[in-house]
MARKOLKOL-877466 format. One record per residue (C-alpha): residue in one letter; x, y, z. Coordinates in pm, whole numbers, plus 50000, padded with zeros to 5 digits. Each point is the difference from the previous one (the first is absolute). Layout:
{resn: a x: X y: Y z: Z}
...
***
This chain:
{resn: x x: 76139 y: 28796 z: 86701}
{resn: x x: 50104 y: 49718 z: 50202}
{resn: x x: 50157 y: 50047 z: 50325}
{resn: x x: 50333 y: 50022 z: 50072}
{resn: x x: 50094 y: 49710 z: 50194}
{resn: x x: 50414 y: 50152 z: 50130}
{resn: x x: 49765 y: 50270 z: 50166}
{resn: x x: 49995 y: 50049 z: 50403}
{resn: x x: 49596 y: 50039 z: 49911}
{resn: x x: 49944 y: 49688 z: 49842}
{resn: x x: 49750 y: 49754 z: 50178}
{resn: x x: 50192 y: 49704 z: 49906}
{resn: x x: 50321 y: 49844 z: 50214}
{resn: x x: 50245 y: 49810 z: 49810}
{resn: x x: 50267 y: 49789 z: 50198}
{resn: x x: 50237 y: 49902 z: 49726}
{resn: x x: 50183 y: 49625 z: 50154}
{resn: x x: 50326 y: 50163 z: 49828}
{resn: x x: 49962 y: 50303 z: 50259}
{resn: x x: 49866 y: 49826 z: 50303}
{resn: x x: 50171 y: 50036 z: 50307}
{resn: x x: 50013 y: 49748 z: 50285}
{resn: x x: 50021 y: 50135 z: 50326}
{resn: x x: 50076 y: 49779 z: 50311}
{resn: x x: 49726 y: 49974 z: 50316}
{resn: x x: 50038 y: 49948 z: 50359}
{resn: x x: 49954 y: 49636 z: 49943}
{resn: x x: 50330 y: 49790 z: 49931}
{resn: x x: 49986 y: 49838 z: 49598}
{resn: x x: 49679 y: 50242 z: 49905}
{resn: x x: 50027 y: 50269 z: 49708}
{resn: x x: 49740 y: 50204 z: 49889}
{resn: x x: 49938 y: 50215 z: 49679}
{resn: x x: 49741 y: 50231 z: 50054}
{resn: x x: 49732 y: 50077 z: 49736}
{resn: x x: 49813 y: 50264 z: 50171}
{resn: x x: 49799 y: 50084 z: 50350}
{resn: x x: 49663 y: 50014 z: 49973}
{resn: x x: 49715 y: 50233 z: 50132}
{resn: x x: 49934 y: 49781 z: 50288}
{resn: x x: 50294 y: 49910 z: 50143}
{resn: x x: 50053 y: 49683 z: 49771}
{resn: x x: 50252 y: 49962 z: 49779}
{resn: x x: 50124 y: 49829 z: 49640}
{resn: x x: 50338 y: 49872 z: 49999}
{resn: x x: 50224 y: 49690 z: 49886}
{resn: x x: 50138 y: 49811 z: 50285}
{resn: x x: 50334 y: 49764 z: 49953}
{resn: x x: 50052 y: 49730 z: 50245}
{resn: x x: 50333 y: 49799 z: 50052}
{resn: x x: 49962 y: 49634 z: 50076}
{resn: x x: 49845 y: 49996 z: 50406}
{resn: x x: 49932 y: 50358 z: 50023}
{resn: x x: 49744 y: 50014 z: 50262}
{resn: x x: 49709 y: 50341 z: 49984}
{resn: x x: 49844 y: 49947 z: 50362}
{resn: x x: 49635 y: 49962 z: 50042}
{resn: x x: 49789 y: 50354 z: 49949}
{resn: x x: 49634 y: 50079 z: 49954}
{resn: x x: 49839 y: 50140 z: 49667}
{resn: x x: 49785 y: 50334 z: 50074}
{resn: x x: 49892 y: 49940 z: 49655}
{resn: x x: 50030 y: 49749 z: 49701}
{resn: x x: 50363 y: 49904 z: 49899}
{resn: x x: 50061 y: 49821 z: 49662}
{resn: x x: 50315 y: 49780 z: 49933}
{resn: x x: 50157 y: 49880 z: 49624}
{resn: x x: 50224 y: 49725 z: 50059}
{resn: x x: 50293 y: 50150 z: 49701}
{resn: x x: 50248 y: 49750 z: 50080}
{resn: x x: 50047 y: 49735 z: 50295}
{resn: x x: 49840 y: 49855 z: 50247}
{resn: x x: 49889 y: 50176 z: 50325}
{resn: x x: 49789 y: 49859 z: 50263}
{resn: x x: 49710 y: 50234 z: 50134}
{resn: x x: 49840 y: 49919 z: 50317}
{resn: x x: 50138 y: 49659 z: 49947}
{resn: x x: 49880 y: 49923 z: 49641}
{resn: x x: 50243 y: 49970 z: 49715}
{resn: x x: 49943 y: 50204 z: 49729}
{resn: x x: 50233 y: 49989 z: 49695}
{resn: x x: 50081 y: 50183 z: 49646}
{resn: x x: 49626 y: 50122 z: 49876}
{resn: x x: 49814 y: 49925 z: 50310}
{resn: x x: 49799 y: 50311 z: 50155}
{resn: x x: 49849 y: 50055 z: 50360}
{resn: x x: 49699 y: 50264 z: 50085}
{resn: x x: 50029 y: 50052 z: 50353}
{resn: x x: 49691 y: 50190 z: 50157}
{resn: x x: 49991 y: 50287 z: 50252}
{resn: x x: 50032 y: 49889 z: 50393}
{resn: x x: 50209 y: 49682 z: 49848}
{resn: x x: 50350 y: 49986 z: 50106}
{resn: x x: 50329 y: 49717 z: 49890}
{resn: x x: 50356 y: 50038 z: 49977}
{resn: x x: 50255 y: 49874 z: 49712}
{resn: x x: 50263 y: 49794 z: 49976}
{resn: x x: 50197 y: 49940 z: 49682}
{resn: x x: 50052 y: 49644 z: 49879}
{resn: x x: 50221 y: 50101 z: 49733}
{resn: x x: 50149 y: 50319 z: 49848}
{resn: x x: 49713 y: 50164 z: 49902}
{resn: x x: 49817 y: 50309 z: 49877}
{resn: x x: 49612 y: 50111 z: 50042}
{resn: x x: 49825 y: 50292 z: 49928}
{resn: x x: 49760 y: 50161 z: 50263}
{resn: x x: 49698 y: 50218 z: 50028}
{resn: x x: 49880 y: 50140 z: 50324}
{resn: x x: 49696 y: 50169 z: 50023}
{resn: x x: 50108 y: 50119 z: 50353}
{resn: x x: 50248 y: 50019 z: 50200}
{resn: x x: 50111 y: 49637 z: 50204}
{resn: x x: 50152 y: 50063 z: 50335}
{resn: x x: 50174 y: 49722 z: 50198}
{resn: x x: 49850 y: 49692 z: 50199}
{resn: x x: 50172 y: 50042 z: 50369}
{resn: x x: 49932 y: 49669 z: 50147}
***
């Protein structure tokens, strides 16, 4: 019998874009839509970005992904646009700046407390 994917059991998350919900950050012109926390203090989430929002620098306790959905952003000073992806490793820190509206998914392994500097 296959499973019944409405239960509370299920082992699969679904994060329908006609449901999501955008919730605002400490950080002027940054949204995020969050997929899920993980095990390790990491987390999955969508992250919308008006044109010059600026995420200050932070280091990665453990690998972070990044989708490029829509936009350009600039990470650690390198442009990145619609399609492009980053793999940042563990004890590797940057901050974002938006160069455009833009949207881009991210996966954190861990979680990636702030740079004071």
């Amino acid at each position: 019998m296959p499973p019944n994917l409405d239960s509370e059991e299920s082992a699969m998350l679904i994060n329908k874009a006609s449901e999501r919900e955008w919730m605002a950050t400490h950080y002027p012109g940054i949204e995020r839509s969050l997929f899920r926390h993980n095990e390790e203090g990491g987390r999955s989430s969508l992250v919308r970005l008006t044109q010059g929002a600026h995420f200050p620098r932070h280091l990665h306790l453990g690998g972070e992904e990044v989708l490029v959905l829509d936009g350009r952003v600039a990470i650690d000073g390198v442009a990145l646009e619609t399609g492009d992806y980053l793999y940042t490793s563990p004890g590797e820190e940057h901050d974002v700046v938006a160069l455009s509206e833009a949207v881009i998914f991210v996966s954190s392994q861990k979680p990636t407390p702030l740079v004071n500097r």
